[in-house]
Structure formats: C-alpha cells, structure tokens
C-alpha positions as CSV (number, residue, x, y, z in Angstrom):
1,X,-106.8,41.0,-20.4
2,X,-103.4,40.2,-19.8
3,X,-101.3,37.8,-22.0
4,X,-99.7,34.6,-20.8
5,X,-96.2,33.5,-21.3
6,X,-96.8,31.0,-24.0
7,X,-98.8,33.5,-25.6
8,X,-96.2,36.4,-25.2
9,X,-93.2,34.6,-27.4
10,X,-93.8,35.0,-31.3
11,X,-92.4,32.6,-33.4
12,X,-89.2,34.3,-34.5
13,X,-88.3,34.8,-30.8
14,X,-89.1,31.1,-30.3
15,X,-86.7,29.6,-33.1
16,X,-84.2,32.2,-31.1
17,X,-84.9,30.7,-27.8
18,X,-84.6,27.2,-29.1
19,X,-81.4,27.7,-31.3
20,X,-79.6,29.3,-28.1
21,X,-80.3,25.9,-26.1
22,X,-79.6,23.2,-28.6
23,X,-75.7,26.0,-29.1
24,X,-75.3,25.5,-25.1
25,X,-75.5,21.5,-24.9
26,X,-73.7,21.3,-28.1
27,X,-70.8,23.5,-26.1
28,X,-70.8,21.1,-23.4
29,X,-71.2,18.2,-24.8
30,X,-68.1,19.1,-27.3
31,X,-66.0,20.8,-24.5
32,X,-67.0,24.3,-25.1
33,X,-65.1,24.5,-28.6
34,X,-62.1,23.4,-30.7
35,X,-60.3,26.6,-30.0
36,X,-60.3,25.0,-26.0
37,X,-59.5,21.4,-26.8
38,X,-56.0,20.6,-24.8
39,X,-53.2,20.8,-26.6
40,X,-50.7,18.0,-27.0
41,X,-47.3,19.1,-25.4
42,X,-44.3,19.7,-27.5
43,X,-40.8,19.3,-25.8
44,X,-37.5,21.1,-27.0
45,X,-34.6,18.7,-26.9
46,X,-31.2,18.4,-29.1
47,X,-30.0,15.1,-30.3
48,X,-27.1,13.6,-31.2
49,X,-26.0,10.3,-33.9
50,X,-24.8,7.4,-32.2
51,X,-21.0,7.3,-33.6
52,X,-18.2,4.8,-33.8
53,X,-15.0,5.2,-32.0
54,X,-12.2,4.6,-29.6
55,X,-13.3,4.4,-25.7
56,X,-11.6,4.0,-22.5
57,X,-13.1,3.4,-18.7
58,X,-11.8,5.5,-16.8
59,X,-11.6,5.5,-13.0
60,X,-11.0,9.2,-11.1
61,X,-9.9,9.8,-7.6
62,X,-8.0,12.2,-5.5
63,X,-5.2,10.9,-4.3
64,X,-2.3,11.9,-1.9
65,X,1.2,11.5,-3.4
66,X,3.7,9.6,-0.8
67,X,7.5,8.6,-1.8
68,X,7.9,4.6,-2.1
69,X,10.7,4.7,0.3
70,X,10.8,6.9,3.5
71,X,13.1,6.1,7.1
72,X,12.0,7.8,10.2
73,X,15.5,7.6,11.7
74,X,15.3,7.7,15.1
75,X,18.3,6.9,18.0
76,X,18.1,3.7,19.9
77,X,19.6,5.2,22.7
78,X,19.5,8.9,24.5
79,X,22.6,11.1,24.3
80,X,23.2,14.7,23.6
81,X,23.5,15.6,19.9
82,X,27.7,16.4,19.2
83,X,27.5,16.3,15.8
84,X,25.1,16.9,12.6
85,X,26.7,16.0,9.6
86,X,23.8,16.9,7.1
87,X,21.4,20.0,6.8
88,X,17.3,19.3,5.7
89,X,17.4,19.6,1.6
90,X,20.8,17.2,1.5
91,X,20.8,14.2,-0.7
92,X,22.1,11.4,1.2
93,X,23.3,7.7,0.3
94,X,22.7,4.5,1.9
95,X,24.9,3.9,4.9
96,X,26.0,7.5,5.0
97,X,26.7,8.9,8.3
98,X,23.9,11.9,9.6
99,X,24.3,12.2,13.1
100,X,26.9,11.4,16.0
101,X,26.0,12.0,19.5
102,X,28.4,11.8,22.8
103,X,29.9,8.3,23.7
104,X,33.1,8.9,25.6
105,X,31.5,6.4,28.2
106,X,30.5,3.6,25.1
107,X,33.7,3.6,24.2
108,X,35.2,2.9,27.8
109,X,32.6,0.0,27.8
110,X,33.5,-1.2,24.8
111,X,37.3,-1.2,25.5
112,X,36.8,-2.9,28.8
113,X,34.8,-5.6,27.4
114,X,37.1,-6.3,24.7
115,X,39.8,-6.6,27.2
116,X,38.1,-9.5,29.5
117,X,36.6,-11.3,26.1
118,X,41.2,-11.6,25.2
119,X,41.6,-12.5,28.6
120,X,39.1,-15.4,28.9
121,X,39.9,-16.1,25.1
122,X,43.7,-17.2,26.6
123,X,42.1,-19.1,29.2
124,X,40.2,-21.1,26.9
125,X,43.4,-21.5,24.5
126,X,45.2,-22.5,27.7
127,X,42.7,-25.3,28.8
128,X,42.9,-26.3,25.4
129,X,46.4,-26.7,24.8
130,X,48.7,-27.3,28.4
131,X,46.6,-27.9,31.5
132,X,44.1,-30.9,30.3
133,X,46.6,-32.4,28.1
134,X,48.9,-32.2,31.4
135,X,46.5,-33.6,34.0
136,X,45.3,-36.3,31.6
137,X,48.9,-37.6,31.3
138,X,49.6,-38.0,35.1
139,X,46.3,-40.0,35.4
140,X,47.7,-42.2,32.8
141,X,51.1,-41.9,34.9
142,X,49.4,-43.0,38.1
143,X,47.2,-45.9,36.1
144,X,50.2,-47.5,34.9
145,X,51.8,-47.2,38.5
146,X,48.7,-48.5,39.9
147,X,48.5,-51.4,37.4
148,X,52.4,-52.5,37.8
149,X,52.2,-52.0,41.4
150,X,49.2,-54.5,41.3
151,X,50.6,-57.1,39.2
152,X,53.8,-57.4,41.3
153,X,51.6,-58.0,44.3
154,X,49.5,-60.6,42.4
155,X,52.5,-62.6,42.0
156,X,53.9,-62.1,45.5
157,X,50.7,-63.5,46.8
158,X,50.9,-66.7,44.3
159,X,54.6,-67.7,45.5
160,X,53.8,-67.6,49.1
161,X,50.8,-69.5,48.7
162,X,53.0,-72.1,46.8
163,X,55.3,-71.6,50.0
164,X,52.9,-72.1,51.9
165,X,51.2,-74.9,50.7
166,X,54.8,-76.9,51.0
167,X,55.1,-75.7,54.4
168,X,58.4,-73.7,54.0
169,X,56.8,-70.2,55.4
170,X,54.3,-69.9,58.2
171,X,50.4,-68.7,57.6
172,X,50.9,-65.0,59.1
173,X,53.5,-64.5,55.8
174,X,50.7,-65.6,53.7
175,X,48.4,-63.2,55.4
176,X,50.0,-60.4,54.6
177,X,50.7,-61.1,51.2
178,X,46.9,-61.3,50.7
179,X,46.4,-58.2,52.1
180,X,49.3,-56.3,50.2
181,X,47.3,-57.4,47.3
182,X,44.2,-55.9,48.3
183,X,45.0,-52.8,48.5
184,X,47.0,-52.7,45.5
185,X,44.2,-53.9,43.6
186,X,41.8,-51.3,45.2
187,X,44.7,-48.3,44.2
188,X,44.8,-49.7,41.1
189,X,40.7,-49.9,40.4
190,X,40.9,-46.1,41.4
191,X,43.9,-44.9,39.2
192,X,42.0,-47.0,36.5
193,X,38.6,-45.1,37.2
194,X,40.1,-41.5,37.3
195,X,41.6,-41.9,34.2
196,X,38.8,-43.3,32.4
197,X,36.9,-40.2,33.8
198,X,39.2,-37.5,33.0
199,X,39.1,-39.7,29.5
200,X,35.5,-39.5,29.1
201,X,33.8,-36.6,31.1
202,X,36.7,-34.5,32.2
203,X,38.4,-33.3,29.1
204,X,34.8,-32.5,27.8
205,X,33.6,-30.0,31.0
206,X,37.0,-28.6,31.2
207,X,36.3,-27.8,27.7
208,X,32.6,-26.8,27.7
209,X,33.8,-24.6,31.0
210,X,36.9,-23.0,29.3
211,X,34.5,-22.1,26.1
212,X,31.3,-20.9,28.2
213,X,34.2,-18.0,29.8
214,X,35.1,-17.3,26.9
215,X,31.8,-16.8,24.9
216,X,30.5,-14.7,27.9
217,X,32.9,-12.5,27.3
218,X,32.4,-12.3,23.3
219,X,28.8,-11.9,24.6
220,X,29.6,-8.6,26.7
221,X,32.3,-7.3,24.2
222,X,29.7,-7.3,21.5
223,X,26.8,-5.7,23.3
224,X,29.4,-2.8,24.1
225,X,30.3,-2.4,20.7
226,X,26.8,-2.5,19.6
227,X,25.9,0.5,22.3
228,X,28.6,2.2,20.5
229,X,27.9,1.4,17.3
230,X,24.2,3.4,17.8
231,X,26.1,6.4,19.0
232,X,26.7,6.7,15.1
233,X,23.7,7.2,12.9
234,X,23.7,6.4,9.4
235,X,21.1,6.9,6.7
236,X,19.1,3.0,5.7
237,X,18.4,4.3,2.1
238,X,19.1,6.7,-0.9
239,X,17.0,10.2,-0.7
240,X,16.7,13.2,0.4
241,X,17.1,14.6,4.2
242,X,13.2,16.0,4.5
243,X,12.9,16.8,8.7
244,X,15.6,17.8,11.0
245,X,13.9,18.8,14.1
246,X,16.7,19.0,16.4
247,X,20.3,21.0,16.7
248,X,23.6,20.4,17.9
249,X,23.7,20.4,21.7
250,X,20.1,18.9,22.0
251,X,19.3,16.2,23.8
252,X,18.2,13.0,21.6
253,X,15.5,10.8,22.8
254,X,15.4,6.9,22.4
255,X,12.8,6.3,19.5
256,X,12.0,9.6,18.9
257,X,12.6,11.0,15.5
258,X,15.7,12.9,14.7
259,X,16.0,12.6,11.2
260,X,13.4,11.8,7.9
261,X,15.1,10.7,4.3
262,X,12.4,10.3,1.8
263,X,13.7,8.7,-1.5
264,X,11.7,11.2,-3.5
265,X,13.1,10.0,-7.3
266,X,10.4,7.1,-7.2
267,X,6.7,9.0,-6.0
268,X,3.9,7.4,-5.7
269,X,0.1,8.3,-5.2
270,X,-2.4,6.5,-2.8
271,X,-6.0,6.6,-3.3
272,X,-9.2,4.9,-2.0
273,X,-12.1,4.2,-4.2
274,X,-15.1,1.8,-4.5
275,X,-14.9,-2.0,-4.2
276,X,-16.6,-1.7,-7.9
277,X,-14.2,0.3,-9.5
278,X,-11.2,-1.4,-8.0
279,X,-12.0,-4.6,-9.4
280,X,-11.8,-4.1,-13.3
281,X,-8.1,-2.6,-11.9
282,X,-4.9,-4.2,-12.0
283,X,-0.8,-3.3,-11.7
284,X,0.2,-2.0,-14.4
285,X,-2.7,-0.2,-15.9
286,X,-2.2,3.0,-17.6
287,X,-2.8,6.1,-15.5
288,X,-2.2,9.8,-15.3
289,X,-1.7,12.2,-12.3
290,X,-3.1,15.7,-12.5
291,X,-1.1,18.3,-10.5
292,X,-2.8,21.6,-9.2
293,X,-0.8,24.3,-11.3
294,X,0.5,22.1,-14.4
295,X,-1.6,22.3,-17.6
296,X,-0.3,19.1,-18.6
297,X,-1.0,15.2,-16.3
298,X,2.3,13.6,-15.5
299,X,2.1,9.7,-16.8
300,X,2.7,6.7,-14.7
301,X,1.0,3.3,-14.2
302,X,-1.4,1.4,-11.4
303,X,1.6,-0.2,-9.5
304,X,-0.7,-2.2,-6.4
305,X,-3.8,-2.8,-6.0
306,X,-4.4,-3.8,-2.5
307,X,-5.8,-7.5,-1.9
308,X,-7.7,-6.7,1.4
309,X,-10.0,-4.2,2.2
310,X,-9.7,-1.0,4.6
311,X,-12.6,-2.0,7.3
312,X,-12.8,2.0,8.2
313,X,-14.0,3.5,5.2
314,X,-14.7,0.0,2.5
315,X,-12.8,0.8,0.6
316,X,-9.7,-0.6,-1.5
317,X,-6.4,1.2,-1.0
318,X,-4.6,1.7,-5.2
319,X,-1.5,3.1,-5.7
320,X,-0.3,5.4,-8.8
321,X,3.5,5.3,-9.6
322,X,4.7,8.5,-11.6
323,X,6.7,7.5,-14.7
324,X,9.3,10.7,-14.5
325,X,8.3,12.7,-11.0
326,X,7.8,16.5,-12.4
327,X,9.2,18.5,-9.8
328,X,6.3,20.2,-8.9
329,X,5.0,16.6,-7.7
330,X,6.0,16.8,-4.0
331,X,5.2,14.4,-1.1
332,X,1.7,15.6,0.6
333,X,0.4,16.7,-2.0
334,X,-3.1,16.4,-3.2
335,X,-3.7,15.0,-6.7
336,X,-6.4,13.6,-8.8
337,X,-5.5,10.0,-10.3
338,X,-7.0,9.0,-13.6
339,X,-6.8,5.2,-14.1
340,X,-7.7,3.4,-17.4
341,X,-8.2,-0.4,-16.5
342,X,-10.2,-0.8,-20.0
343,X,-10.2,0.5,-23.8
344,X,-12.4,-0.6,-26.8
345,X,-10.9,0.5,-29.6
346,X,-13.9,0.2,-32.4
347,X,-16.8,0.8,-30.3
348,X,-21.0,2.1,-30.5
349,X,-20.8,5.0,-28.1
350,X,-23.7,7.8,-27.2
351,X,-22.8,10.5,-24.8
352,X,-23.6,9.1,-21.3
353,X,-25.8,12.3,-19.9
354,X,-28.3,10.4,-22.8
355,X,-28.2,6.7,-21.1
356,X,-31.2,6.6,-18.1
357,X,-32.0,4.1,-15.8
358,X,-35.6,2.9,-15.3
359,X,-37.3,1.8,-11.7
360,X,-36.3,-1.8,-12.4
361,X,-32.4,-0.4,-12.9
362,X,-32.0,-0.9,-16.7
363,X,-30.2,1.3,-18.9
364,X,-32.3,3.4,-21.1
365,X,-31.7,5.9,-24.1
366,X,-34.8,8.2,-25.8
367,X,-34.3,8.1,-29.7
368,X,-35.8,11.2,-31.9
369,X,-38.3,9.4,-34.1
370,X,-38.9,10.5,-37.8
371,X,-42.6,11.3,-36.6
372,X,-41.3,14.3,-34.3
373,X,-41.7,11.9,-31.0
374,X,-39.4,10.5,-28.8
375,X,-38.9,6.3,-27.8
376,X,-37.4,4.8,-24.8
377,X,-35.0,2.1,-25.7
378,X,-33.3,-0.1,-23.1
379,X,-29.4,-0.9,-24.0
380,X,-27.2,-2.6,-22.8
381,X,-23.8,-0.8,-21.7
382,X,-20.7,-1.7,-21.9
383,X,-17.7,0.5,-21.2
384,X,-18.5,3.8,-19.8
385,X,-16.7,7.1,-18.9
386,X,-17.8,10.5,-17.5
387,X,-18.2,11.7,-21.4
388,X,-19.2,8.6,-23.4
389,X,-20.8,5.3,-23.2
390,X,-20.0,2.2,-24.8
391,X,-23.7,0.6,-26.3
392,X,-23.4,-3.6,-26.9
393,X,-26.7,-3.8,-28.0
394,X,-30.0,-2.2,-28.5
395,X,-28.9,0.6,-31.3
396,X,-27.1,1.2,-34.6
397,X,-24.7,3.3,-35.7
398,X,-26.1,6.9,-36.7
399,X,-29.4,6.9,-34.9
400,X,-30.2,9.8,-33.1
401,X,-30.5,9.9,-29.4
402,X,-31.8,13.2,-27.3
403,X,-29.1,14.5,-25.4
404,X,-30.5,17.1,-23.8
405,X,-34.0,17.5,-22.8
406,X,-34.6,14.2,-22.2
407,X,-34.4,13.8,-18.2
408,X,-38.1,12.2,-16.9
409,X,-39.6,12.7,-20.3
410,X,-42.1,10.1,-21.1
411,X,-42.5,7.5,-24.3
412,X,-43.9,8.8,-27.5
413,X,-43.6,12.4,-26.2
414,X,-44.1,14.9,-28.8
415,X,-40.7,16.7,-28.9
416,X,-39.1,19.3,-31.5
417,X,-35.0,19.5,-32.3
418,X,-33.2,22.5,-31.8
419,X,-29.7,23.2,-32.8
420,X,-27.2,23.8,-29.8
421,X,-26.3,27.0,-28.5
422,X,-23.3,28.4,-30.6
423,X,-20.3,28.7,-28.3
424,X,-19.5,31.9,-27.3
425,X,-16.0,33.7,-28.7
426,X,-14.2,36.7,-26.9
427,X,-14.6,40.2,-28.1
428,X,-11.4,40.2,-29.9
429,X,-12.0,37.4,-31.9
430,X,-15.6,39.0,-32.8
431,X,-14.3,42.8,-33.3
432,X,-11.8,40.7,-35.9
433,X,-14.2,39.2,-37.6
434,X,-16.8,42.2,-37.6
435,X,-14.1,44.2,-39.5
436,X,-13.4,41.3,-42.0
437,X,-16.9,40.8,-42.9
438,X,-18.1,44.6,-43.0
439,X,-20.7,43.8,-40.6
440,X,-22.6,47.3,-40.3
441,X,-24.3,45.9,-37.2
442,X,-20.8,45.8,-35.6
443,X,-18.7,48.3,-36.5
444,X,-15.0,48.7,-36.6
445,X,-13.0,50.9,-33.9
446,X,-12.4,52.8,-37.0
447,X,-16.1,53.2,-38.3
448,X,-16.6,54.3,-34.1
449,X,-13.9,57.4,-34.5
C-alpha cells in the first residue's frame, strides 16, 4: 500500500520544513537581512573657519580706453592742400598751425572788401562831420530870411490899413499889402517846417543811412576775412597729431577730416555695466586698469558716472581716469576696469563659492557640524566680491562652513572632511628637495648616474 504525503514526512524532516518557512517570512518581513539594509550616504566636502578681515566690493568690466580730449579737425571750406606743417606722431599745442591750403582768391576778396568797408567808412565820417552840419545851417539861413521877410510885411500891411482907414491911400494899395503878406507868411511857415524837419528827422536818417553803408561794408569785409581765415588750420587743443589721411597736393573736402589731435596725457576708460552695480558707484572711487601685457594694474579713480541710462543696451555708461597713463595704455585699447565703490575694514567674511541661495532667493551657507553632518544656515550678506563675502548676521567668527562639496547638498546630510589637495610644485623645486631630504623614493641626478 502506498504511503500518503502526511504520512511520508518524519518528524526531523518536518521541524526542517517548518524552520525553513518561519527563516523566509522573517527575511521579508526584516528586508532580507542587515547586511542589505540601505546605507546612509556619506558626502566628502572640505570646510573652511569663518575669519575676520578687511573686504572691498568690487565691480569688474572691460572697458575701452578713449583720451578725454580728441578734435576731429576738419576744413570748413574745399581747397587743395599747399601746405602740411605737421607729420602723424607730432605733439602739437593749442592754436598751432597744421595745415594751409590755396587762397590766392580769399585774399583778393578779402582786400576788396576791406577797400569798400574804408570807402563807405569816409562817407559815413563825411555825413557826420560837413554835409548835414552844412544843409542844416542854410535851413536855419532860409528860416530866419523867411521870418524877417514876414515880419516886414506884417508891418507894411498895419501902416496901410492905418492909411487907409484915414483915407490918405486908396483900397487897391491896401490890397496888395494883404496879399504881400500872405505869401510871406506861407514862405515863412515852410522855411520854419523844413528846418524843424531837417532838426528832427533829417539829421537822424542821414545818419542811420550814412552808418547802414558803412556797416554793410564791415559786414562783407569781415566775412572775406573769415573765408580767409579757414584757409589756415590751427590745432583747438594740446596732443598729439593721431590721423593724417591726406598729402600735399590733395584736394580737401568741406567737413571731412583732415587731421585728428588726441590729448593722450589724460586717458580715460569707458565701460557699461548693470544698473545694480552702478549704483553703489560714484566719482572718485578707487579703481585699477588691467592692461593685456603688464603684470602690474595701472591706478586711477571713477571720474563720471553717467546720470541717464543707454536705452540700447540698459545699461549705465562709467568712466575710469588713469592716474599716470603707462605708455603701453593707448587709445582703443581693450582693458578690464576694477572699481572699488565699498571697503569694510573689520569684517565676518566666508568665501563666496560657500554662500547659496534658496528657491525663495535667500542667502544660505552649510556649516560642518560636530556630529559629522552638515546644516543650512540662512545669512545675511553684506559686502561681496568674486573671492569673499561679507556675513552681517547669521554666524560667528571661527565656525566652519563647507566650501567645497556643498552645491545641492541637503540639511543634516551626513558628510566627511577632507584636507585640500596639496598644490602642486615644479620639478625643480621637488628634485631640490628630494636631494635635501635623501628621499630614496626620489633620487638625485647623482644617485641616477
């Protein structure tokens, strides 16, 4: 007879059986084992103590370096080139003349004009002094005539009326007195009139004619001598001739450039940065230019700050002034401008690849704990650089914030401290030391031979 299942398990093989099963839901019910548990994660970083110490802001930009004075001299009139008195390179001064061009037919003008301008000058000193005086005193001459002429009539007239009146002359005697004395009164109202006139109006136009010649000729004269005058060009300020792009012989445009004096002893440099940045600055701010090719930044000082903004790129226009222009500082060239609108002498700073900020925008810093994990703490920031960062509040002095490492890392991570990498030293420096110290991993060129 065969044996059922039940019957075929003895009890050893049972306890087996039953031991195995309780093992399995103990495995999953505890995750398999403690040799699988997850582990927590540990995070290498390397820290640094916050530290006291002298800070500046400081503002970078490149920069194009421009002279603070510069003529474009260009000719107000066009004529051939006759003469170049200065070569590109010469220092020039102010009112120094560059350039002469052909004016034989100026200075005809100019001679003509200054001829009529003495000719109606005599007219006017004529009018002035002989003809009015002369016509005014024969109006008086005639007035006076007039008026004697008139009274000896009046009386005429009054004894033949008496005459008449006794009957001693007849009435056509009386007549003509009376009309005598008409028209001497009427020659005597006119001589009266004229010379009133040539009182009142006459001497005044005769003037205001003989002084309108005369200034149109000053007029003429002067606009001669000033068509001349640009026939000679002179330099408007101190410098340096720069461009020179014509020769003797060539024909000069009117307004177009002939000659460029840049007054290259005072340079300047003109950058454009952020609305932000521009207003912690001010004029006279410290500053430093770096030149491509120097090892050392040439000094100078913020010198304008502009008050409106540039609509094409919004941005605000500052300009550097050199202190003492190196001569390698030329005009054109491309610079970076360091500007320093802000230094806190005694200051809490951390380096600022350690300060975060969080979604809502606050600044953050993750302190190295004693218990081997790391703690976001939000600061407040004061002063900052590309280097360091000032802290106002939210550490003290010689706690230790991760450096590196850091970036994304969440609060109360577990992290561990490692020592920065040692900085690397040339071979020579290491093959001297190697034979100092007897190194036998490093052996001298001697010990090699």
């Amino acid at each position: 007879m065969k044996p059922t299942m039940k019957e075929s398990f003895t009890p050893p093989l049972r306890a087996m059986v039953l031991f195995c099963a309780v093992a399995a839901m103990l495995c999953v019910a505890n995750g398999c084992s403690n040799a699988e548990k997850e582990k927590e994660p540990v995070v290498s970083v390397q820290i640094t103590p916050v530290q006291r110490g002298p800070i500046s802001q400081v503002i970078s930009a490149e920069a194009v370096v421009f002279p603070l004075e510069q003529a474009t001299i260009a000719p107000k009139i066009t004529s051939t080139v006759k003469q170049f008195l200065v070569q590109r390179g010469a220092r020039v001064k102010k009112g120094q003349l560059l350039v002469v061009l052909e004016n034989a037919d100026l200075a005809a003008a100019a001679e003509a004009s200054r001829g009529d301008f003495e000719q109606a000058d005599a007219a006017y000193a004529t009018t002035v002094g002989a003809s009015l005086p002369q016509q005014i005193q024969k109006a008086e001459l005639d007035a006076a005539t007039a008026k004697s002429t008139f009274d000896a009539q009046q009386k005429v007239y009054e004894s033949r009326k008496e005459l008449f009146q006794e009957g001693a002359i007849p009435r056509r005697d009386l007549d003509t007195a009376e009309v005598t004395l008409a028209q001497a009164r009427s020659q005597n109202e006119q001589a009266q009139k004229l010379l009133a006139d040539l009182q009142r109006l006459g001497k005044e136009q005769a003037l205001k004619s003989a002084q309108g010649s005369r200034l149109s000729a000053e007029g003429k004269m002067r606009s001669a001598e000033a068509l001349l005058s640009y026939s000679k060009i002179t330099s408007p300020i101190d410098g340096v001739v720069t461009e020179r792009p014509l020769f003797e012989g060539d024909l000069a445009a009117a307004n177009q450039p002939i000659l460029t004096v840049m007054n290259i002893s005072r340079l300047i440099a003109k950058a454009h940065i952020a609305q932000s940045e521009a207003a912690a600055l001010k004029a006279g701010n410290p500053a430093q230019l770096k030149v491509p090719g120097l090892d050392e930044p040439i000094k100078g000082k913020v010198s304008l700050v502009s008050p409106a903004l540039d609509p094409g790129s919004t941005t605000i226009e500052v300009w550097v002034e050199a202190s003492k222009p190196d001569p390698a500082l030329r005009p054109g060239m491309t610079v970076e401008v360091e500007m320093t609108p802000k230094t806190v002498k005694d200051a809490l700073v951390v380096p600022t690849p350690a300060v975060y900020k969080n979604a809502e925008g606050a600044d953050f810093v993750l302190l190295a704990g004693s218990d081997g994990h790391a703690h976001v703490k939000t600061v407040q920031v004061g002063v900052r650089n590309a280097e360091l960062t000032q802290v106002l509040s939210g550490l003290t002095f010689g706690e230790q914030v991760i450096t590196t490492g850091g970036y994304a890392l969440p609060d109360n991570t577990q992290v561990k401290v490692e020592a920065p990498a040692p900085v690397e030293k040339d071979a020579g420096d290491s093959a001297g030391k190697s034979e100092k110290s007897g190194d036998p991993a490093k052996p001298s060129v001697k010990e090699k031979e």
